[in-house]
C-alpha positions as CSV (number, residue, x, y, z in Angstrom):
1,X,61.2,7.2,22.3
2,X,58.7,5.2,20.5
3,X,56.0,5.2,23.4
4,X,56.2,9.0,23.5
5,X,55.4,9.0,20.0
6,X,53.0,6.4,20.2
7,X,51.5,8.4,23.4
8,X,51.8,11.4,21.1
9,X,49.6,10.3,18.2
10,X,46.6,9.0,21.1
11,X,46.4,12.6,22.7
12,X,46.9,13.8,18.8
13,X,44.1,11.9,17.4
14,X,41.2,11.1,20.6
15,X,39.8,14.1,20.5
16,X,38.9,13.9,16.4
17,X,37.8,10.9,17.4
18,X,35.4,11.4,20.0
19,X,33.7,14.6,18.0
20,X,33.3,11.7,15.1
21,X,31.4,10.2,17.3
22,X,29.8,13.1,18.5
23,X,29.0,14.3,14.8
24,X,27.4,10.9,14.1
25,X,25.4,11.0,17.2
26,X,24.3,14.5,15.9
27,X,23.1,13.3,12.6
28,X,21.3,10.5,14.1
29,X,19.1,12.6,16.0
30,X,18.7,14.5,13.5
31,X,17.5,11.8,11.4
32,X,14.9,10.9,14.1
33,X,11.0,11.4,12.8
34,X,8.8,13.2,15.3
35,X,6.1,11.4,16.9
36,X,2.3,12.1,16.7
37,X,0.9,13.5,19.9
38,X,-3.2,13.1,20.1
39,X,-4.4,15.2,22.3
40,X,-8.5,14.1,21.8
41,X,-8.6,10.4,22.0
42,X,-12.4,10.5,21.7
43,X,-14.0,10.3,18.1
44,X,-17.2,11.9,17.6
45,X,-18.6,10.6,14.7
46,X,-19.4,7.1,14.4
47,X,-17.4,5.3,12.0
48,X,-18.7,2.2,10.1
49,X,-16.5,-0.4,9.8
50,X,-15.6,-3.8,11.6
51,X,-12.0,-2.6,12.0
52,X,-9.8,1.0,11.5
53,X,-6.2,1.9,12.2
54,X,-4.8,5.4,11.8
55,X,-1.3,5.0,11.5
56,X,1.6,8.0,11.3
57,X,3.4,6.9,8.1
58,X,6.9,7.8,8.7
59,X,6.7,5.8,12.4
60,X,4.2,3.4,12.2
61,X,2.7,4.9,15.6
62,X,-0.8,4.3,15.9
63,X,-3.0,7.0,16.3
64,X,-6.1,5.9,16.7
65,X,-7.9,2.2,16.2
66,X,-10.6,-0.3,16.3
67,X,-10.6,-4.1,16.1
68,X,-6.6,-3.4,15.1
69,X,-6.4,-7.7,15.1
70,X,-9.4,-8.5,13.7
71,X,-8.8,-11.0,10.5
72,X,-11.1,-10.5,7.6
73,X,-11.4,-10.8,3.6
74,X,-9.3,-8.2,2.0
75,X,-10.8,-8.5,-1.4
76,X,-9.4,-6.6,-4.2
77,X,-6.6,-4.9,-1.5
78,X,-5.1,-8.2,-2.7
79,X,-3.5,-6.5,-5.9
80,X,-1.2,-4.8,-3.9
81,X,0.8,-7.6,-3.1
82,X,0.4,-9.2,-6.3
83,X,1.9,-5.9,-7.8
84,X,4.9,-6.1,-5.2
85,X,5.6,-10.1,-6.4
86,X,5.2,-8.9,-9.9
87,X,7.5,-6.1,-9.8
88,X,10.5,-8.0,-7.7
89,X,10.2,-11.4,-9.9
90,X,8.9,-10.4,-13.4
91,X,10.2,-8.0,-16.6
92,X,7.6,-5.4,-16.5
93,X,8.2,-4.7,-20.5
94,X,7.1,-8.4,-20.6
95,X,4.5,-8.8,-23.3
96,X,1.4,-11.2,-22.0
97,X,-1.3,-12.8,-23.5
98,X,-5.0,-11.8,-22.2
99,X,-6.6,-15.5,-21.1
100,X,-10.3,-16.2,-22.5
101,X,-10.9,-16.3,-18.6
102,X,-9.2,-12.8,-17.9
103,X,-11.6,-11.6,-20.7
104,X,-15.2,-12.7,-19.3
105,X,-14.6,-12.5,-16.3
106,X,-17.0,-10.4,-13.5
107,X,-16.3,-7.1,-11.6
108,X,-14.2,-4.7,-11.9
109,X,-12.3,-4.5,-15.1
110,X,-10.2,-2.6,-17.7
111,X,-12.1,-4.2,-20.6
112,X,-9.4,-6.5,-21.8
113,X,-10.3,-8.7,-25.2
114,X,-9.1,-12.5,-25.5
115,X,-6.1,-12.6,-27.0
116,X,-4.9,-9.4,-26.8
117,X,-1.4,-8.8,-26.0
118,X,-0.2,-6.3,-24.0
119,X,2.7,-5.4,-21.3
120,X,3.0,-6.6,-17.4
121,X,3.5,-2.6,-16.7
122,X,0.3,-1.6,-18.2
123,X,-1.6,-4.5,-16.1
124,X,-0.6,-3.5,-13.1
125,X,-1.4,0.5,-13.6
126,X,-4.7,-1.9,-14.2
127,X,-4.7,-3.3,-11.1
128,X,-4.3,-0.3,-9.1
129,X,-6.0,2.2,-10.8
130,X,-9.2,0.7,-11.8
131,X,-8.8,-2.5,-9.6
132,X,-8.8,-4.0,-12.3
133,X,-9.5,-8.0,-12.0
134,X,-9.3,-8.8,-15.9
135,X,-6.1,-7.4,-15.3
136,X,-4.9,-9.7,-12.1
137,X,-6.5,-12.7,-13.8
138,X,-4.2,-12.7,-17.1
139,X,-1.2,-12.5,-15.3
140,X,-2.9,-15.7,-13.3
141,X,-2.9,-17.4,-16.2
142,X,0.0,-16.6,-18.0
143,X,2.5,-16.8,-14.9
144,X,0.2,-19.6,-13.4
145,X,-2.0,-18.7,-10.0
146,X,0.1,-21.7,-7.9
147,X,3.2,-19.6,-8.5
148,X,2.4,-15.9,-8.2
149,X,-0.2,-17.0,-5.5
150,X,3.3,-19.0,-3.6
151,X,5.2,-15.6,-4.0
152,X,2.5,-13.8,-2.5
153,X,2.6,-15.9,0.6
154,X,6.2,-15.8,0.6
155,X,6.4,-12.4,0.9
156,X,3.8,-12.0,3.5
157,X,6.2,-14.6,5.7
158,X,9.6,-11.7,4.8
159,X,7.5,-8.9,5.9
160,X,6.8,-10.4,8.7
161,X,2.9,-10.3,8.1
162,X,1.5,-12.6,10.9
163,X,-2.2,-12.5,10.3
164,X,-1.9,-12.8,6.2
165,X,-2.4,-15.5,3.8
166,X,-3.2,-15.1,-0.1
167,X,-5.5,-17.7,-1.9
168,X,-5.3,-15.8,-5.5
169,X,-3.6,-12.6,-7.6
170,X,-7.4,-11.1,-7.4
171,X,-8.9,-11.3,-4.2
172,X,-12.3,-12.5,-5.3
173,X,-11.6,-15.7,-2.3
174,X,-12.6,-14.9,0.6
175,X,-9.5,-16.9,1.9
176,X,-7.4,-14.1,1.0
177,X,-7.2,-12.8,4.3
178,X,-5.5,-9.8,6.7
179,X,-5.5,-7.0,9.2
180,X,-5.3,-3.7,10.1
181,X,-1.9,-3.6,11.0
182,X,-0.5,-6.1,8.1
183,X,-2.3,-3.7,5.8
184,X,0.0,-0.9,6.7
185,X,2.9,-2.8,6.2
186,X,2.1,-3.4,3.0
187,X,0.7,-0.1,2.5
188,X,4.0,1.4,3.1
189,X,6.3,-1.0,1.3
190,X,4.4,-0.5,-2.2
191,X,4.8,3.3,-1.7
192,X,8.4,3.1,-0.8
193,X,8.3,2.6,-4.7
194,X,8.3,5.9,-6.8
195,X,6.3,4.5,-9.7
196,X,4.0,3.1,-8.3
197,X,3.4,5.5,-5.5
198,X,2.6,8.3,-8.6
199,X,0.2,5.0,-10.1
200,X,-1.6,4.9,-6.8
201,X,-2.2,8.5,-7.0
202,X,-3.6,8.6,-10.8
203,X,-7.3,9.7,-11.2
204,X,-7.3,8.6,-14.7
205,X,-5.4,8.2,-17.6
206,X,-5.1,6.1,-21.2
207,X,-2.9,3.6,-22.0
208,X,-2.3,1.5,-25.3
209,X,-1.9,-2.3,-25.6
210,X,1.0,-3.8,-28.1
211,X,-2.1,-5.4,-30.0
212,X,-3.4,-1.6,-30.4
213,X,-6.1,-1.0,-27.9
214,X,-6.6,1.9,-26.3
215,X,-8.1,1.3,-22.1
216,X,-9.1,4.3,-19.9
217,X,-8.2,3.5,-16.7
218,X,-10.7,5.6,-14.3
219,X,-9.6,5.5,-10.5
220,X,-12.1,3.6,-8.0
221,X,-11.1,6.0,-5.2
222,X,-13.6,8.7,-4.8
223,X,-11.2,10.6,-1.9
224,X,-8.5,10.7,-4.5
225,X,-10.8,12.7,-6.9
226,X,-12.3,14.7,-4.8
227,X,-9.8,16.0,-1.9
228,X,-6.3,17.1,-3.0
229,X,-4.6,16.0,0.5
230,X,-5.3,12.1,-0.3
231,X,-3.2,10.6,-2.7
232,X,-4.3,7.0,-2.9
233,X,-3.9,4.3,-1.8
234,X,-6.5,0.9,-2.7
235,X,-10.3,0.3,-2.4
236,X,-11.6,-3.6,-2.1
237,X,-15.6,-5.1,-2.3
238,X,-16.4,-8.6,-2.2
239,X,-20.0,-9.5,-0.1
240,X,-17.4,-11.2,3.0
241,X,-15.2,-8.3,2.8
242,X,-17.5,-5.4,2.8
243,X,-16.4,-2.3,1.8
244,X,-13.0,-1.8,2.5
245,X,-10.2,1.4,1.7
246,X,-6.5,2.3,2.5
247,X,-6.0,6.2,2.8
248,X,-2.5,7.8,2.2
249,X,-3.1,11.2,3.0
250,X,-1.0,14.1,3.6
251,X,-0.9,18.0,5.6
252,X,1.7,20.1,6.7
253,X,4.7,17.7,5.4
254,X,2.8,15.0,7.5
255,X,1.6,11.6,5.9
256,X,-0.8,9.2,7.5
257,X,-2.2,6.2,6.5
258,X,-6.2,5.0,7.3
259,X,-6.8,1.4,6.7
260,X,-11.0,0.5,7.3
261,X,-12.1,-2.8,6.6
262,X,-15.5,-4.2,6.5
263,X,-17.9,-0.9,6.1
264,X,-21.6,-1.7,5.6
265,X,-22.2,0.6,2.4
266,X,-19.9,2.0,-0.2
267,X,-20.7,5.7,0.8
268,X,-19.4,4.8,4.5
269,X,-16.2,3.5,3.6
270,X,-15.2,6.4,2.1
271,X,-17.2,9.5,4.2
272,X,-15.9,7.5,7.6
273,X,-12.4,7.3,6.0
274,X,-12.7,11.0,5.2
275,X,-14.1,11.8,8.8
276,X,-10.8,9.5,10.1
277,X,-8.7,11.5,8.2
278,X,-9.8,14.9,9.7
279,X,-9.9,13.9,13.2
280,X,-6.4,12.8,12.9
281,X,-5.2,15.6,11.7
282,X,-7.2,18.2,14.2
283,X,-6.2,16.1,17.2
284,X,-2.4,15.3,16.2
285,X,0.8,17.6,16.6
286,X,4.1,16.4,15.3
């Protein structure tokens, strides 16, 4: 009597079982992003720059690239990982004080004054808004460069970035150093964060200091003020790096990403970056 029932329940309950399985096989292909098909491989214009990668931003499929391995200076495309280290080991309501070195120092800045306090949050909208290396360089020196700088490289090792190394939080060294492809990695796991993905895409905007002081912080990405598909993501400039941009742009529910390294002249990077953008687009279906 009990292996009838016991027979009983299988027949009862194999079928629900099998269209479980079914259903979650359904949802799974659901859940599977469409691939990029190119259908012209060949790129008319020429494109200045020692390396490019067009990559599909929900896959990671390549579209189209050059030099996709070549290792080179990153410059200030450094802040994005010292804004990723920041944000997973550090308050970002932490007040810090600006260094007499973040204060005079060159390039790009948000035109912080020596000992001027102000929080971790509005340093990094610093960072990657205006690139701002005042910015990078008091969290140097009030965290200490050795540490942040350790993180960095840490997290280049969990993200499995092979051709990647860190030297400051800056990217004024020319030892801070990394690819195409590692580029997109980090690319995509900064804007897998809501804030900063709408920080990436600000043009401009004000903020205040807790000492007072009132910074506008003016984006250094021309694409982002002048085309409304393009919604960040970081420029870069030092003499070893050349001119260098990552491109986050979208059409049609589609994102892609454009990392170019090395451009000659600061007009290139971002015309051949715009010219990369519109040949992936024309020559991709999804």
């Amino acid at each position: 009597m009990i292996k009838k029932f016991c027979l009983f329940l299988i027949i009862l309950f194999l079928p629900i079982k099998v269209f479980a399985n079914d259903f979650s096989n359904f949802w799974t292909w659901k859940n599977i992003k469409p691939t990029p098909v190119v259908s012209n491989k060949n790129i008319e214009s020429e494109i200045d720059a020692r390396s490019y990668a067009i990559y599909d931003y929900e896959t990671g499929q390549i579209i189209k690239s050059k030099n996709i391995n070549h290792t080179q200076a990153i410059a200030s495309i450094t802040k994005l990982m010292t804004v990723i280290v920041l944000t997973e080991n550090y308050k970002q309501d932490e007040i810090i004080d600006v260094s007499y070195r973040a204060a005079y120092c060159n390039g790009s800045k948000m035109y912080l004054s020596q000992g001027e306090k102000i929080s971790l949050k509005d340093l990094i909208k610093g960072m990657l808004i205006s690139s701002a290396n005042d910015a990078a360089i008091a969290i140097a020196d009030y965290y200490g460069e050795e540490k942040i700088v350790g993180l960095m490289n840490k997290k280049a090792v969990e993200l499995g970035l092979t051709n990647t190394k860190f030297s400051d939080t800056v990217g004024l060294d020319e030892n801070n150093v990394s690819n195409a492809r590692d580029l997109f990695i980090i690319s995509k796991h900064i804007l897998l964060n809501q804030d900063f993905r709408e920080i990436l895409n600000t043009i401009n905007t004000t903020i205040v200091s807790a000492s007072g002081q009132q910074h506008l912080l003016n984006t250094t990405n021309r694409l982002l003020k002048n085309y409304p598909d393009i919604f960040g993501i970081k420029t870069g400039y030092i003499e070893e790096a050349g001119f260098c941009l990552i491109t986050l742009a979208e059409q049609k529910n589609h994102k892609i990403i454009v990392v170019l390294l090395g451009s000659s002249d600061n007009n290139y990077r971002f015309d051949h970056s715009r010219n990369l953008v519109d040949w992936a687009f024309q020559n991709s279906s999804w």
